[in-house]
C-alpha positions in Angstrom: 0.0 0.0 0.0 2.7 2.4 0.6 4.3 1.7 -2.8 1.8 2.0 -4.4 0.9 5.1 -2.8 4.6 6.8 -3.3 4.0 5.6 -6.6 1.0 7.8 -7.4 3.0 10.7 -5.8 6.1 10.2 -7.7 3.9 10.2 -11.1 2.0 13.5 -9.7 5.3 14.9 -9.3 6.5 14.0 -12.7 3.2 15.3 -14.4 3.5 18.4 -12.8 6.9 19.2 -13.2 5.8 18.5 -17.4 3.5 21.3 -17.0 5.9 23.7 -15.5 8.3 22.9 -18.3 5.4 23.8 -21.2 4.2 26.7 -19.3 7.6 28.0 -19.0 8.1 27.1 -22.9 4.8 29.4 -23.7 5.5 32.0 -22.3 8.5 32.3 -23.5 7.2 32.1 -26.6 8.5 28.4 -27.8 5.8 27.4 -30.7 8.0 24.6 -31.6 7.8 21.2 -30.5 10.8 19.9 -28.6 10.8 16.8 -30.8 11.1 18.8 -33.6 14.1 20.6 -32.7 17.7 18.6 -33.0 21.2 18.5 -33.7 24.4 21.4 -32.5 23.6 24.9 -32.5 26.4 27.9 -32.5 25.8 30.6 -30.9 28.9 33.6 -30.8 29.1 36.5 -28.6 31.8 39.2 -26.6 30.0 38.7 -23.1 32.0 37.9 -19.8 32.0 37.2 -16.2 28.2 37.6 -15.1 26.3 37.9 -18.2 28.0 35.1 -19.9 27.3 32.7 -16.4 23.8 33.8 -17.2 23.8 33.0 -21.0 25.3 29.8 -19.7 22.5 28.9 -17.3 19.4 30.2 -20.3 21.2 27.4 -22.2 21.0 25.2 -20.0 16.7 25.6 -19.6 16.7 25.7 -23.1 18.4 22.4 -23.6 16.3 21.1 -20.8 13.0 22.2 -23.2 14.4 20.9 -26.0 16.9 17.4 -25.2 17.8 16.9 -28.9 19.2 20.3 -29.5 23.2 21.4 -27.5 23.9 24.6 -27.5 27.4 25.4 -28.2 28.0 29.1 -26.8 31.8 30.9 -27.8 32.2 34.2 -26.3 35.1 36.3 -28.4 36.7 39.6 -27.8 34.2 42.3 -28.9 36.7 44.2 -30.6 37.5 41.1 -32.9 33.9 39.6 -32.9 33.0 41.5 -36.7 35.9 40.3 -38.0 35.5 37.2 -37.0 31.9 36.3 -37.7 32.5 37.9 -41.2 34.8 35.5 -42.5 33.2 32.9 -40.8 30.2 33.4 -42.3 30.8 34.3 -46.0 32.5 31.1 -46.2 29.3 29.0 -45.0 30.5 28.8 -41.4 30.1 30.5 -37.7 27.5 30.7 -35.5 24.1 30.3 -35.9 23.3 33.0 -33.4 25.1 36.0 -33.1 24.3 38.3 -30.4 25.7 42.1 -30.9 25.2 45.2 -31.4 22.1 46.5 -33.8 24.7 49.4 -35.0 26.2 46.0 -37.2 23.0 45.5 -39.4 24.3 47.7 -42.6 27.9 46.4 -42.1 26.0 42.8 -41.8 23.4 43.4 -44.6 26.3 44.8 -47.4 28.1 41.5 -46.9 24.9 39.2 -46.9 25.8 37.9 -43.8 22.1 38.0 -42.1 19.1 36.7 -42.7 15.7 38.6 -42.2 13.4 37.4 -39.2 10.8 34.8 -40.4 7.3 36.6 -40.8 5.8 33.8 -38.5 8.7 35.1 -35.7 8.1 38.7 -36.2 4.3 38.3 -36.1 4.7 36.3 -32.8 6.8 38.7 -31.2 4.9 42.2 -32.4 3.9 43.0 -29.2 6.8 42.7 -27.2 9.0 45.6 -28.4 8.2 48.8 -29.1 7.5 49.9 -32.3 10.6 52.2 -32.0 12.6 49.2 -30.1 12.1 47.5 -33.4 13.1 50.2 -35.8 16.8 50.3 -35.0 16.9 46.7 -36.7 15.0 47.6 -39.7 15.9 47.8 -42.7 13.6 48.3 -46.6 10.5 47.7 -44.1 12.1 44.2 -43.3 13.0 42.8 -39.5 16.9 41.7 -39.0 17.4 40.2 -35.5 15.5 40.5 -32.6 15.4 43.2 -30.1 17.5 41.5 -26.9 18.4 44.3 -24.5 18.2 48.8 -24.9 20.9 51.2 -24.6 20.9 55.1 -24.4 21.2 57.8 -22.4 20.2 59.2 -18.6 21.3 61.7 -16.0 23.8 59.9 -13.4 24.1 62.0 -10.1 25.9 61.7 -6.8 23.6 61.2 -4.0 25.9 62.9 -1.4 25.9 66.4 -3.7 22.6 66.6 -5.2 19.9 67.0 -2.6 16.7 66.9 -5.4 17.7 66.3 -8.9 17.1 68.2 -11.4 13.9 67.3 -13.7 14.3 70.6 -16.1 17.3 72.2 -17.5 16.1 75.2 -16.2 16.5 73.3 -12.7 20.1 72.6 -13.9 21.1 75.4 -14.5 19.8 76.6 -10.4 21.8 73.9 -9.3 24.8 74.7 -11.4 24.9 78.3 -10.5 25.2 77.0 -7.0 28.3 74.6 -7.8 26.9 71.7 -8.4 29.2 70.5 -11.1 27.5 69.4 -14.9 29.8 67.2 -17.5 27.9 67.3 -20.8 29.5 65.6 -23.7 30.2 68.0 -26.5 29.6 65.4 -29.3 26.7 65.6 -32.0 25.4 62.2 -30.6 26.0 63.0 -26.8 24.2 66.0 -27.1 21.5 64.8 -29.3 19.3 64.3 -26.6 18.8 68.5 -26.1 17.0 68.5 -29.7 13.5 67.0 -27.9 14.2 69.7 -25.1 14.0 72.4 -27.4 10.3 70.7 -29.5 12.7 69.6 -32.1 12.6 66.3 -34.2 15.4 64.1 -36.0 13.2 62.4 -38.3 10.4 64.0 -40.5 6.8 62.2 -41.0 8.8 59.8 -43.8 11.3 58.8 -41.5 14.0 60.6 -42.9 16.7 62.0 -41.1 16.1 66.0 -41.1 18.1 69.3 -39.4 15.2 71.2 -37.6 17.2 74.2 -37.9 15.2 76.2 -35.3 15.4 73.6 -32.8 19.3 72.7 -33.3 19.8 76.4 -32.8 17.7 76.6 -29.7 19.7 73.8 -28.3 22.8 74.9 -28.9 22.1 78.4 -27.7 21.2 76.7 -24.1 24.5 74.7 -24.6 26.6 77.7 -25.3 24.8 80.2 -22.2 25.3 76.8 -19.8 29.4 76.7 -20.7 29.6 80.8 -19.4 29.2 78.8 -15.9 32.3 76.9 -14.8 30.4 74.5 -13.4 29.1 73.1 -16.3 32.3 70.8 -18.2 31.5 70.2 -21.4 33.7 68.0 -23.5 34.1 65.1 -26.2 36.0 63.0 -24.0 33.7 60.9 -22.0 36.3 59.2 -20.0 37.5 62.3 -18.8 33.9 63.1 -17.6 33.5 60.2 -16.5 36.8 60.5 -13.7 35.5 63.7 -12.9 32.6 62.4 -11.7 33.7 59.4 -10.4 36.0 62.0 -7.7 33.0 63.9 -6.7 34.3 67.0 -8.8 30.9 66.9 -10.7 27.6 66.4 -9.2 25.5 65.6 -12.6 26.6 63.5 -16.2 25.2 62.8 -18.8 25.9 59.2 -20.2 25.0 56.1 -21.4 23.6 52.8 -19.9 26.8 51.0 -19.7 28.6 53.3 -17.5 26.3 52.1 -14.3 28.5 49.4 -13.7 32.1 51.2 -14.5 30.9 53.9 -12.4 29.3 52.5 -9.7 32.5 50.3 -9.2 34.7 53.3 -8.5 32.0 54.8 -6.2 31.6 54.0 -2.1 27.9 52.3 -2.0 24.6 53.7 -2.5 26.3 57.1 -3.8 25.2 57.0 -7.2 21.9 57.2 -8.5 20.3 57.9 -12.1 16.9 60.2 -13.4 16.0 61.0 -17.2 17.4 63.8 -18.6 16.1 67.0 -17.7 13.1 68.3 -19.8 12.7 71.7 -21.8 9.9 74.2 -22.1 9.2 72.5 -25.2 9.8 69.0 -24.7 11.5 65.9 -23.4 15.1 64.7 -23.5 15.6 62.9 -27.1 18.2 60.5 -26.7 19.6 58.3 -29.2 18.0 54.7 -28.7 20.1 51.6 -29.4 19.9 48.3 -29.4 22.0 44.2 -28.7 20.3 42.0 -31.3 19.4 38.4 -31.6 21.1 37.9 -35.5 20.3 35.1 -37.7 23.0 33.6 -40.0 21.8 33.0 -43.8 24.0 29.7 -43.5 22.7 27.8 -41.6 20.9 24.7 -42.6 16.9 24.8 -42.6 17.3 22.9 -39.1 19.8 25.2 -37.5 17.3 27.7 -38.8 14.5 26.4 -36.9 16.3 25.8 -33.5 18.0 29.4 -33.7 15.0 30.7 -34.4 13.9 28.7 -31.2 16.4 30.0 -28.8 15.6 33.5 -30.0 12.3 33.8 -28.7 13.3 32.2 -25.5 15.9 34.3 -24.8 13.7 37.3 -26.2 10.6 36.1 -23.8 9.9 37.7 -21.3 10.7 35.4 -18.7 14.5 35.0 -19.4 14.4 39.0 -20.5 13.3 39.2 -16.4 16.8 36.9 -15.6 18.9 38.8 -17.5 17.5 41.9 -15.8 17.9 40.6 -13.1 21.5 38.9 -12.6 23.0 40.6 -15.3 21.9 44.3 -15.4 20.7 44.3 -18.8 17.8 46.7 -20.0 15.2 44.9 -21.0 13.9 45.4 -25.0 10.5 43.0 -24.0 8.3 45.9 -22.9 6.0 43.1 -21.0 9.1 42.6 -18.0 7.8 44.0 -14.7 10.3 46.2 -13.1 10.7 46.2 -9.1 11.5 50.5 -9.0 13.1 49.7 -5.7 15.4 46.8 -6.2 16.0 47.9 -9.9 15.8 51.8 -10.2 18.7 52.2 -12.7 17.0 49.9 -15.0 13.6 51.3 -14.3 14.6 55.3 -15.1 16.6 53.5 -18.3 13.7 52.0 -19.6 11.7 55.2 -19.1 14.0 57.1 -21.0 14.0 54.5 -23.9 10.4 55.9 -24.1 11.4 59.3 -25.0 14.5 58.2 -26.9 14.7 58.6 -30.8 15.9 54.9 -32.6 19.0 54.6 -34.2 18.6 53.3 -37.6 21.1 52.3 -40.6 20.3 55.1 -42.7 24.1 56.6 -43.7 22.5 59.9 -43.7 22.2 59.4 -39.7 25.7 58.3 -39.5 27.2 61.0 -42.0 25.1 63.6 -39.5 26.2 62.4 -36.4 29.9 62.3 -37.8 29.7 65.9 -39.1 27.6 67.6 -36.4 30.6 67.1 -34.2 32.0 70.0 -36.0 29.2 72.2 -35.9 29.0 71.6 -32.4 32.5 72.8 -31.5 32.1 75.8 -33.6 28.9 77.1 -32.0 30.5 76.8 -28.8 33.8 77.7 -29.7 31.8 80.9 -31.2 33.2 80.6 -34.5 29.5 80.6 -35.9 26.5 81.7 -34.1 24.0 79.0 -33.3 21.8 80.3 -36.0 24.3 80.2 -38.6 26.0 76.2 -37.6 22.2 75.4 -37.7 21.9 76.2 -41.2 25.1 75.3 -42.0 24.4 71.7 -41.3 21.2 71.7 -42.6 22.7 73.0 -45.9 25.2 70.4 -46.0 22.2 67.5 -45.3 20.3 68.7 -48.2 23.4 68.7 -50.3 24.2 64.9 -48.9 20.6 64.0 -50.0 21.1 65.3 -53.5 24.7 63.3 -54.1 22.7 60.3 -52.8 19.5 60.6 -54.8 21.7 61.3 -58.1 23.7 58.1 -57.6 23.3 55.0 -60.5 
């Protein structure tokens, strides 16, 4: 009797433990069949220490869903992971799954070494990323990759110098007048994120990259008054900023997402702390929005296909998009994770930002403007041209960028 008995329990056990495993699957979004999945699958990437421990352990649940399927995962440096995938891949070889930066898609897509996301994936996954989240990996209205985790831009401040931080510019520029200490990076795409302030827009109703000359000169006309104050450090090298700020010589700085961790590790604990940019009187921070993508190889077999294409939405599901969050500070690009504001405020403010952010996209116009805007930024400030006039200026040289493009074979 108590055999038989344990017996019953054992199998109860079993059965529920099944369901867990398909309920996990689901909502994740695995559509596949674990049966139908089999065989090696490559997958490359540049992570290290705790993000690649928990890559290691999503491989492991996925190869738990799916027993026929081993997931081989080679982490390179990032500096030589291009490289490396390129002549990998244009020989037949590599990964299946490459996970890197979306700023890679016209590099990857002039080479033919990626493979648009299969209709059935991207009308599966339409309603976890943002329409904007899925934009930066777009390219002739067709999907490359999947949207895996968000970069851009928020206010990082010192909690022992900054009482209340500041939520306008005007705010700022209080708090700057009474010492508090401002590094701005003097960079076209640093300071991109002042055009929203000031009502402007980088991309017209078409989606093409535009100057709003009014705007661009309203910006850098704040930028320009702001540097009269020697509190406020403005500079194209980040780095610099960034030791500034780590020695408590400025209170406020502008960067990006990645510098929690490099900053927070030369910081005593619970000093630093992160907002969204401060707003205008005509609008909200714009920052550039970026993304790490999911890419798909174009040689892999039709199986690899269907077991990368697998993996992707589990790691792209919500539930392992939480883990990732979670134990490996990674902004989420599934707009369905749940955010804990108290245990994860970093992320949180990140993700709010994203919101207001403006995507990066391939278009070499966006590139060419970011690259030449560096000069017109130095001259406004430098007062070699009046805001007014470097405004123009670029906007001149857009429209004449448009016309060598349009009147190429």
């Amino acid at each position: 009797m108590t055999n038989r008995i344990f017996g019953i329990l054992t199998s109860l056990l079993i059965l529920l433990s099944l369901f867990f495993v398909l309920r996990t699957a689901l909502s994740d979004g695995q559509t596949v069949q674990a049966d139908d999945l089999a065989g090696p699958l490559l997958v490359w990437h540049s992570w290290m220490d705790e993000r690649a421990e928990v890559l290691t352990q999503a491989k492991t649940k996925f190869e738990a869903l799916h027993p026929g399927v081993r997931v081989v995962l080679m982490a390179h440096p990032q500096g030589e992971l291009y490289a490396r995938y390129a002549a990998a891949a244009v020989n037949g070889f590599g990964p299946d799954l490459l996970i890197a930066p979306g700023e890679w898609l016209p590099d990857l897509l002039a080479g033919g070494l990626v493979r648009p996301v299969d209709p059935s994936i991207e009308a599966q996954t339409g309603r976890w990323f943002r329409e904007e989240t899925r934009r930066t990996l777009r390219s002739q209205n067709r999907l490359y990759g999947l949207p895996f985790a968000l970069r851009t831009r928020a206010l990082f401040y010192n909690k022992k110098l900054v009482v209340r931080p500041a939520g306008t510019l005007d705010e700022l520029l209080v708090q700057a007048g009474a010492g508090a200490g401002v590094g701005i990076g003097s960079s076209s795409e640093s300071g991109l994120w002042g055009l929203g302030t000031a009502g402007g827009e980088l991309y017209n109703d078409k989606g093409e990259v535009v100057v709003d000359v009014p705007a661009y000169a309203n910006w850098l006309t704040w930028l320009k008054n702001a540097q009269n104050n020697p509190a406020f450090v403005m500079s194209t090298n980040q780095d610099g900023l960034r030791e500034l700020f780590v020695a408590g010589d400025l209170a406020y700085l502008v960067d990006e997402s990645d510098a929690v961790r490099l900053l927070s590790s030369g910081m005593q604990t619970d000093t630093l702390a992160v907002r969204t940019l401060p707003a205008g009187l005509r609008g909200t921070a714009t920052p550039l929005l970026r993304t790490d993508a999911l890419f798909f190889s174009p040689a892999s077999s039709p199986r690899q296909q269907q077991a990368a294409n697998s993996l992707a939405l589990f790691l792209a599901g919500k539930e392992q998009q939480t883990l990732l969050m979670r134990r490996a500070w990674l902004i989420p690009a599934h707009q369905d994770v749940r955010i804990n504001i108290r245990l994860n405020p970093e992320i949180s403010t990140f993700v709010s930002q994203a919101k207001t952010a403006v995507p990066w996209t391939g278009d070499p116009l966006l590139t060419w403007l970011l690259t030449t805007g560096d000069e017109m930024y130095v001259q406004a400030l430098e007062g070699v041209l009046t805001p007014s006039e470097a405004a123009a200026g670029l906007a001149d040289a857009l429209a004449a960028k448009k016309d060598e493009r349009d009147q190429q074979p």
